[in-house]
C-alpha positions as CSV (number, residue, x, y, z in Angstrom):
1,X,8.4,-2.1,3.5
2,X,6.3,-3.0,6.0
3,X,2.8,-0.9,6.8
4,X,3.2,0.9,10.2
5,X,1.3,4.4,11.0
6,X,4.1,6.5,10.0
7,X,4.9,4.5,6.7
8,X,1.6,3.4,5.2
9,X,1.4,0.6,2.1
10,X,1.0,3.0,-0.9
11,X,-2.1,2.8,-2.7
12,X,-1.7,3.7,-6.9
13,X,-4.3,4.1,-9.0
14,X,-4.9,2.1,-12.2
15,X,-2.7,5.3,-14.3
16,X,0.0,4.9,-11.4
17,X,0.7,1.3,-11.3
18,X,4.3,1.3,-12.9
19,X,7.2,3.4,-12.9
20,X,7.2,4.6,-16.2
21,X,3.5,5.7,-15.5
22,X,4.4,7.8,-12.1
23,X,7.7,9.3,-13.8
24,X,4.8,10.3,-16.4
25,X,2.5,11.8,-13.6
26,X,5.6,13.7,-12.1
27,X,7.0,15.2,-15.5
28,X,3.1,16.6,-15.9
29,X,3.0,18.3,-13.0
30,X,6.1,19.9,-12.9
31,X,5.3,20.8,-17.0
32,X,2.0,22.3,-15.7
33,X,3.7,24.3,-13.0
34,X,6.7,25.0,-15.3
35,X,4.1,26.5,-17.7
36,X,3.2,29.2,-15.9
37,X,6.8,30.3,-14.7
38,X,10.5,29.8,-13.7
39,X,10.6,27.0,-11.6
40,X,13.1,25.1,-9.8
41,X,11.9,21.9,-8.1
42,X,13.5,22.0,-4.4
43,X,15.7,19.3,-3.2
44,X,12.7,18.1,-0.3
45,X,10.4,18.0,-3.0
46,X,12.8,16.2,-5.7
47,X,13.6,13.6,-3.0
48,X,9.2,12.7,-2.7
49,X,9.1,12.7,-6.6
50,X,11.7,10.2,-6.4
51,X,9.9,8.1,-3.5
52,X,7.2,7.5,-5.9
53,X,8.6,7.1,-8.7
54,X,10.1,4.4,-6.9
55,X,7.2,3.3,-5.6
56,X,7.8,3.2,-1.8
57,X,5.0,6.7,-1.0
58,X,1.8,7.8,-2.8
59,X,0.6,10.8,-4.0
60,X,-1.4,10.9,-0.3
61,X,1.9,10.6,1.1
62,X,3.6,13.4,-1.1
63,X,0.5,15.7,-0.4
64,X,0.5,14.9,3.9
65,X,4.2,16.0,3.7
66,X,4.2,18.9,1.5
67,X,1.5,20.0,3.7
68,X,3.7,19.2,6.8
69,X,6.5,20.9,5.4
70,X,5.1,24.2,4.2
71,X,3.2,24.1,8.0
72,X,6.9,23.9,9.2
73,X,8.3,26.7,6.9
74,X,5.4,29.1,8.0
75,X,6.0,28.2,11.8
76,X,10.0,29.3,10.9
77,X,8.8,31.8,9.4
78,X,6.6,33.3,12.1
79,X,9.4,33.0,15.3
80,X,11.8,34.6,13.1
81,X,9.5,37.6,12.3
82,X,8.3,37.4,16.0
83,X,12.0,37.6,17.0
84,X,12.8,40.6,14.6
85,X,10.3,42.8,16.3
């Protein structure tokens, strides 16, 4: 893929540079947040866990759009209580 604005070249650490080592990253953070709770890992999220295990985003990238999508949720979130009232 080639490195544009929207699509950076990811950047992995020294513990993230195969696949077997991200899958390892990913199956410790969901055990962490499993830990503490039910938890069901949503299909938007599933899809970014699989974009780096693959290799093609970062966990910069995974982080920007978590970020952007929870910033979308809230703004959904917000008209629709807006429109309730």
């Amino acid at each position: 893929m080639m490195e544009t604005p929207a699509y950076p070249t990811p950047q992995f650490g020294p513990r993230e540079q195969t696949r077997e080592q991200r899958q390892f990253i990913i199956s410790q953070s969901l055990g962490i947040t499993r830990s503490q709770g039910p938890y069901e890992v949503p299909v938007w999220q599933q899809q970014l866990h699989d974009e780096y295990i693959a290799g093609t985003i970062d966990l910069q990238q995974i982080r920007l759009r978590t970020e952007a999508h929870r910033q979308q949720e809230l703004a959904r979130s917000s008209a629709s209580k807006a429109n309730s009232l």
